[in-house]
Structure formats: structure tokens, C-alpha cells
C-alpha positions as CSV (number, residue, x, y, z in Angstrom):
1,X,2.1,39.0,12.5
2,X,5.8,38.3,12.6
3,X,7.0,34.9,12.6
4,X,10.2,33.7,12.7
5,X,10.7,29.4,12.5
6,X,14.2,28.0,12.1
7,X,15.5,25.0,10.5
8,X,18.9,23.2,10.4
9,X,18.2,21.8,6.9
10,X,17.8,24.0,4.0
11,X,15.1,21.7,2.5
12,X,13.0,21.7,5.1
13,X,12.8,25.1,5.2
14,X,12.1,25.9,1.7
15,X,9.7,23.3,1.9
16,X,7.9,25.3,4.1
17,X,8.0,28.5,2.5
18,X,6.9,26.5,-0.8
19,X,4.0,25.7,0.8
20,X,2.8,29.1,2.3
21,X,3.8,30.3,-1.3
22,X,1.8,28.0,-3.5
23,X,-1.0,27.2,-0.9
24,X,-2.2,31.0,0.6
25,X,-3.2,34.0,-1.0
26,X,-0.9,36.1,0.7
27,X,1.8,37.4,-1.8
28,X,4.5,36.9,-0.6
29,X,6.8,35.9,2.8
30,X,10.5,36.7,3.3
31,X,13.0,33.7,3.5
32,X,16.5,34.5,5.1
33,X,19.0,32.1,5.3
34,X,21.1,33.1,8.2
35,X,23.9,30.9,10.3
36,X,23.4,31.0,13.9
37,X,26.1,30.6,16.6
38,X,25.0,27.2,17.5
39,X,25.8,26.2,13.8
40,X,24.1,26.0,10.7
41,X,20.2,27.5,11.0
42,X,18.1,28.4,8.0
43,X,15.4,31.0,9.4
44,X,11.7,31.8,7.4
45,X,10.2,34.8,8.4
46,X,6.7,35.2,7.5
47,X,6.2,39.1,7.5
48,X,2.3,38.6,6.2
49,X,-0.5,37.9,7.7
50,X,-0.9,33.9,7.5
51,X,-3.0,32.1,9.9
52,X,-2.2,29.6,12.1
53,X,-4.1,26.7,10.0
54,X,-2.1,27.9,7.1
55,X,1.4,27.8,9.1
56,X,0.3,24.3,11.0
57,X,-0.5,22.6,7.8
58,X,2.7,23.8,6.0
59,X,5.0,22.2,9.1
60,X,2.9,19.2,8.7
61,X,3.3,18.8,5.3
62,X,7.8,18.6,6.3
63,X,6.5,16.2,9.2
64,X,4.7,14.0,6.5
65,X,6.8,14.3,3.7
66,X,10.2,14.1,5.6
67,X,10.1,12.6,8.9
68,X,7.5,9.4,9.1
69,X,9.2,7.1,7.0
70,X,12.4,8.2,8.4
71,X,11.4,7.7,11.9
72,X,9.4,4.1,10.8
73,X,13.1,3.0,9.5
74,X,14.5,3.7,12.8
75,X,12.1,1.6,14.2
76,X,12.5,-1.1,11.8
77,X,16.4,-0.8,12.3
78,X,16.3,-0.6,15.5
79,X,13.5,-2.2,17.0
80,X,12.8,-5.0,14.8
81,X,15.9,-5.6,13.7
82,X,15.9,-5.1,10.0
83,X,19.0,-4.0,8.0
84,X,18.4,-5.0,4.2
85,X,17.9,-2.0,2.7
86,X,15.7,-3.3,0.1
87,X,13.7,-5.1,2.1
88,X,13.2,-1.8,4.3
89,X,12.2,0.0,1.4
90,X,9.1,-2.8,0.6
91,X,7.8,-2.6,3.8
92,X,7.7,0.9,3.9
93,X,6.2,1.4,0.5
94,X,3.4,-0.9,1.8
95,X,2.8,1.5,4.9
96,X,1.8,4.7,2.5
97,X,-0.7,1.8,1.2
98,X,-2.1,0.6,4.5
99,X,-2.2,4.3,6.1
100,X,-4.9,5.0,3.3
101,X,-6.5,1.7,2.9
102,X,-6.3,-0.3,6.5
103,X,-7.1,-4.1,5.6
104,X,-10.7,-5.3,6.5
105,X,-10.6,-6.3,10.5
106,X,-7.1,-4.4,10.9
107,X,-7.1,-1.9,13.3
108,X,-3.9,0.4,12.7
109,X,-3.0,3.9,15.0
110,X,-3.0,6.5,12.9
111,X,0.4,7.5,12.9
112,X,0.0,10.5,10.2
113,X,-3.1,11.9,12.2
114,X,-1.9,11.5,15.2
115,X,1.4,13.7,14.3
116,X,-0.9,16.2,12.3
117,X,-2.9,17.2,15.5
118,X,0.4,17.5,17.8
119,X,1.5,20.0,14.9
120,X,-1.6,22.1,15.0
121,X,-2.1,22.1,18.8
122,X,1.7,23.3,18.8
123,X,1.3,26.0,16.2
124,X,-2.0,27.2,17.6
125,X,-0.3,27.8,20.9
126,X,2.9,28.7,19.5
127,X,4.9,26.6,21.4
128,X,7.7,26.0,18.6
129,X,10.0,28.6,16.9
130,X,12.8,25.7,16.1
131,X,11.7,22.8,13.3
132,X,14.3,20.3,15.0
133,X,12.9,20.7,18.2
134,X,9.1,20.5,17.4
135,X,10.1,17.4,15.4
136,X,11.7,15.4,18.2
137,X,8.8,16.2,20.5
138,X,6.6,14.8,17.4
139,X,8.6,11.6,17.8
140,X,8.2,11.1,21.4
141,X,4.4,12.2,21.0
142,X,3.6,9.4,18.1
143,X,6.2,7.2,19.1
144,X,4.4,4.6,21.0
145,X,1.4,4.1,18.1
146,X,4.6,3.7,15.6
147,X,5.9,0.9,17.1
148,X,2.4,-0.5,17.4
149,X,1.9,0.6,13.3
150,X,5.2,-0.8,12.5
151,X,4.4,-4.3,14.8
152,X,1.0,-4.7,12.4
153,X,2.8,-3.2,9.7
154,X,5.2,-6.0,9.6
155,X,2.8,-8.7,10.1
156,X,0.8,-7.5,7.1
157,X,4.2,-7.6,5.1
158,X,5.2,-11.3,6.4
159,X,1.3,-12.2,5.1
160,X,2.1,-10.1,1.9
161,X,6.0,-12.0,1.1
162,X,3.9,-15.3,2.1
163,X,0.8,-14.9,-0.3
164,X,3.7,-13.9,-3.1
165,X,6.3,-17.1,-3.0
166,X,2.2,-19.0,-3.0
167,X,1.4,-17.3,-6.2
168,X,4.8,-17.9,-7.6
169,X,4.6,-21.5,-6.4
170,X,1.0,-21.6,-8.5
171,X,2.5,-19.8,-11.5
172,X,5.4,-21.9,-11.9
173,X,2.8,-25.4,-11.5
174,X,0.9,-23.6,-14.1
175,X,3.9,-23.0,-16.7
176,X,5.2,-26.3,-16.2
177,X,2.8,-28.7,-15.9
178,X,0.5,-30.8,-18.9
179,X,-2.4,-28.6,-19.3
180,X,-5.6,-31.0,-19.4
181,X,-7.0,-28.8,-21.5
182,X,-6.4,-26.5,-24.4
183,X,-9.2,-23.7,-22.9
184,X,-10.9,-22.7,-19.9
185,X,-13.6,-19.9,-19.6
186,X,-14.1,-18.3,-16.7
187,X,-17.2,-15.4,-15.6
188,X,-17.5,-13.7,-12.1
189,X,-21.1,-12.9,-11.1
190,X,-20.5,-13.3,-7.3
191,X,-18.6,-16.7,-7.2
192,X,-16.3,-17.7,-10.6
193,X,-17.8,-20.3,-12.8
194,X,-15.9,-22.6,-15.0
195,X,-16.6,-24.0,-18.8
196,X,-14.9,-25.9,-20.8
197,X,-14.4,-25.4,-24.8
198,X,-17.4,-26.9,-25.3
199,X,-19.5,-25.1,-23.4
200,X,-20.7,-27.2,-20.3
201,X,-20.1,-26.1,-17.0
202,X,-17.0,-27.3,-14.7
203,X,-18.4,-29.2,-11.7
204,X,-17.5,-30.7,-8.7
205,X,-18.0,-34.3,-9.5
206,X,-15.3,-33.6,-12.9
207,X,-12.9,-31.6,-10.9
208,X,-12.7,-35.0,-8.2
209,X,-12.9,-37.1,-11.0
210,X,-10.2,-35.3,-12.4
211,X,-7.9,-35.3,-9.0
212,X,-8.5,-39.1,-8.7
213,X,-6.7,-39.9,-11.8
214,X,-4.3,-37.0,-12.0
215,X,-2.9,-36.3,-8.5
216,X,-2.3,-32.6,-7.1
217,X,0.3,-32.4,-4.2
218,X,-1.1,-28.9,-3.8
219,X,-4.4,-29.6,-3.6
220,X,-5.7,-32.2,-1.5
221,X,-9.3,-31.1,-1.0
222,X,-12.3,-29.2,-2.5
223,X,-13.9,-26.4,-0.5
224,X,-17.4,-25.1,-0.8
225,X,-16.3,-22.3,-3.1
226,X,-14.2,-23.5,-5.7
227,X,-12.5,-19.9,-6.4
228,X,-9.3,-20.4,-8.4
229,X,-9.1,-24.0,-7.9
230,X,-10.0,-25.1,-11.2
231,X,-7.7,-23.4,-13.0
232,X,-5.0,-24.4,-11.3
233,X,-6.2,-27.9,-11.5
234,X,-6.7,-27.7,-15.5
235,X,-3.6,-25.4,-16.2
236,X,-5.1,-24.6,-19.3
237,X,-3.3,-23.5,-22.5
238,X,-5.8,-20.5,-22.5
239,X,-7.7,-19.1,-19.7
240,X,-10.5,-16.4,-21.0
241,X,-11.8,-14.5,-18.5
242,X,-15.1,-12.6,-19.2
243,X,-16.1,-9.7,-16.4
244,X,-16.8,-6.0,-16.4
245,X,-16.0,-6.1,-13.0
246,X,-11.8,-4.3,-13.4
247,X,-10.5,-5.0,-9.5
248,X,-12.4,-8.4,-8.4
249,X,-9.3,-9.6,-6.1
250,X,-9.7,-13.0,-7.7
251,X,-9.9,-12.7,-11.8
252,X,-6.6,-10.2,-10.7
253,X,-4.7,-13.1,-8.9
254,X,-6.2,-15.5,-11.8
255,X,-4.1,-12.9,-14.3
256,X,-1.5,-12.8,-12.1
257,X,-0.7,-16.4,-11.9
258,X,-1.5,-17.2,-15.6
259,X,0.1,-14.4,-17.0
260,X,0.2,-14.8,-20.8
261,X,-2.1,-17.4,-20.9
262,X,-4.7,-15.5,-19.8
263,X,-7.6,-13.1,-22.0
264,X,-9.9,-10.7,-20.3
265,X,-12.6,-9.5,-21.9
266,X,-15.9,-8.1,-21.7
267,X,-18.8,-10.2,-19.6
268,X,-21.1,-9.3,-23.0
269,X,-17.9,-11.3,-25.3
270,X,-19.1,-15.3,-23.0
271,X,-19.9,-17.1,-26.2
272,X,-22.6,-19.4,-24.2
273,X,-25.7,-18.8,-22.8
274,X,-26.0,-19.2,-19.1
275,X,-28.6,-21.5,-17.7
């Protein structure tokens, strides 16, 4: 089989041959550069025997790599109306997180997928010859799930920047105000229970007590689960957190907000015994 695919940019196409090279058994495929009286082409000839899934995927992987986040910028740029750079650059970074990992009762179009099946059914037919041109098709195939992505994208981001000036609000309370105590200890078995030095267990009845006589403008009332509440209440000098649970959202947040304050260490290290 003799294929011949061109490119305008010269990184593109070596991408491509890259990944024939490293990713088939084949030996070796031919890569001419060559300019082309339209302007500047870069052409890959594959003089051995690759297979369709081998070429499809090796376009893809330029698509993937290349194109998405270019084309979700222009969206951003364009359609939402973003320009800070930086700011462009956080909310894409959070879209190679949410592509994998979708938050629980999100639904998000699967932009990458999506783009990976237009590629194949294109190579399988062999409907392209020119990168550029099976590109912008790409576009105009995905385009309407990117703007939906991007839409969900953003309000995942706006949830994101909101959670982070709450946790910066906490962290600050924490460093600045009176700590009512010198130590807190704090285990996760399902919910997060609190001692003091002593020993006894943090309640409900101490933590109002507590509120009654020392005012929180953040915190007006008690839920059912307590979570992180009292340690912010306490701002202890020390919080010691004891888990072997690595990951549990909340003992992160609790590190997080407390910083250098705050000890992790093994479940087995709790000095007390439960009751």
C-alpha cells in the first residue's frame, strides 16, 4: 500500500511519522519533505504495509495532541469572551482533568471521542489525503459538543475559582484568628470526629456552646454532619489528623486550609481508644 498524507506544518507531520515509527512493527516508512505550488506542504509517504487502525490512530494522536485545546481556546476567545491568557490556560488545564474524570451528576460530550471516531471513519474510507483539510472538517464535525463541553467546562471552573477564594477565606480566619485551643485530633471512619487534648470527644452541645460566647460571622449554623466545621471553629494551634485513607476529599481540604498547622498520620498513631 502506498500512502501519501500532506501537511502544512512540519510538526505535524513528523508527528505522524513518529508514531507509525515507534508504535508498528513495520520498519520503516519514507518521509519527504516537498514544497507544493500552493505553498509550503510537508508530504509522508508510507511505502509499507500499515493498516488503517495504525494510520487512523497516528492522525488522531496530531488531532489530540495539537488541535483540541487549540480549537477549545477559540471557543473561549471567541465565544465566551475570554482574553486573559492565564486565565485561558486554567481552564483549559482543568478540561484534560474533566475529560478523564467527569464530576459525579455531570454529563459532558465527549469531545476527544467524538473526534477519534470522525478520524477512523475517514481513514477507513480514505477520504483525506490533506491533514489541514481533514482537520477543519474535524472542527465542524465536534464543533457543536465543544461549545456544549466548553459551556459546562466553564461552569465547573466558575464552581472551581469560587470553592478556592472560600478556602482562602477559611485559611486566612484560621492563621489570624485566637485559636481556642492548642490541639485538635481529628479521625475519618465515614464522617470526621473531633477530640480535644484530653481525649473527650467534640460535640454538638460544646461546639454551640462555644459559638454562643465566641461569635463566627462565617458560621451561623450547625448542620447534621459537622465535616470541617470544628476546626474552623477551634482554629487550633495543631490539627493531627489520623487516617489511612490518602485522597478523602475532606482530611485534603482540612490540609489544605490549615497548612503548617496540620499532622497526618497513621489511623493506628490516635492515642485514645474509641468508644
Amino acid at each position: 500500500m502506498l500512502v501519501c498524507v500532506q501537511f502544512s506544518n512540519r510538526k505535524e507531520a513528523l508527528i505522524f511519522y513518529q508514531y507509525l515509527f515507534d508504535n508498528c512493527s513495520n520498519s520503516r516508512i519514507e518521509l519527504n519533505g516537498e514544497i507544493k505550488d500552493k505553498g509550503n506542504k510537508w508530504s509522508v509517504t508510507i511505502t509499507e504495509d500499515y493498516s488503517f487502525p495504525d494510520i487512523s490512530q497516528a492522525v488522531y494522536t496530531i488531532i489530540r495532541q495539537r488541535k483540541l485545546q487549540a480549537w477549545m481556546e477559540g471557543v473561549l476567545r471567541h465565544r465566551f469572551y475570554y482574553d486573559d491568557p492565564r486565565e485561558i490556560e486554567q481552564v483549559i488545564k482543568l478540561s484534560s482533568k474533566l475529560m478523564e474524570e467527569p464530576p459525579d451528576g455531570v454529563s459532558l460530550p465527549r469531545v476527544d471521542l467524538k473526534a477519534e471516531l470522525f478520524v477512523k471513519r475517514k481513514v477507513m474510507d480514505f477520504e483525506f489525503s490533506d491533514f489541514d483539510d481533514l482537520s477543519a472538517s474535524c472542527l465542524e464535525y465536534v464543533y457543536q459538543d465543544l461549545l456544549e463541553f466548553t459551556g459546562k467546562l466553564l461552569d465547573e471552573y466558575k464552581l472551581e475559582e469560587a470553592h478556592q477564594m472560600m478556602v482562602d477565606s477559611w485559611r486566612r480566619q484560621v492563621k489570624n484568628k485566637k485559636s481556642a485551643v492548642t490541639l485538635l485530633h481529628v479521625t475519618c471512619e465515614g464522617q470526621l470526629e473531633y477530640y480535644f487534648p484530653e481525649g473527650n470527644k467534640v460535640g454538638r452541645a460544646e461546639l454551640l456552646s462555644f459559638l454562643q460566647s465566641n461569635p463566627d460571622t462565617m458560621i451561623q449554623t450547625l448542620p447534621s454532619e459537622l465535616g470541617i466545621l470544628p476546626a474552623l471553629i477551634y482554629s487550633p494551634d495543631e490539627l493531627m489528623i489520623y487516617s489511612d485513607k490518602q485522597g478523602e476529599a475532606k482530611l485534603e481540604l482540612l490540609m489544605n486550609i490549615f497548612e503548617e498547622k496540620a499532622v497526618w498520620k497513621p489511623l493506628s498513631f490516635f492515642p485514645f481508644h474509641k468508644a
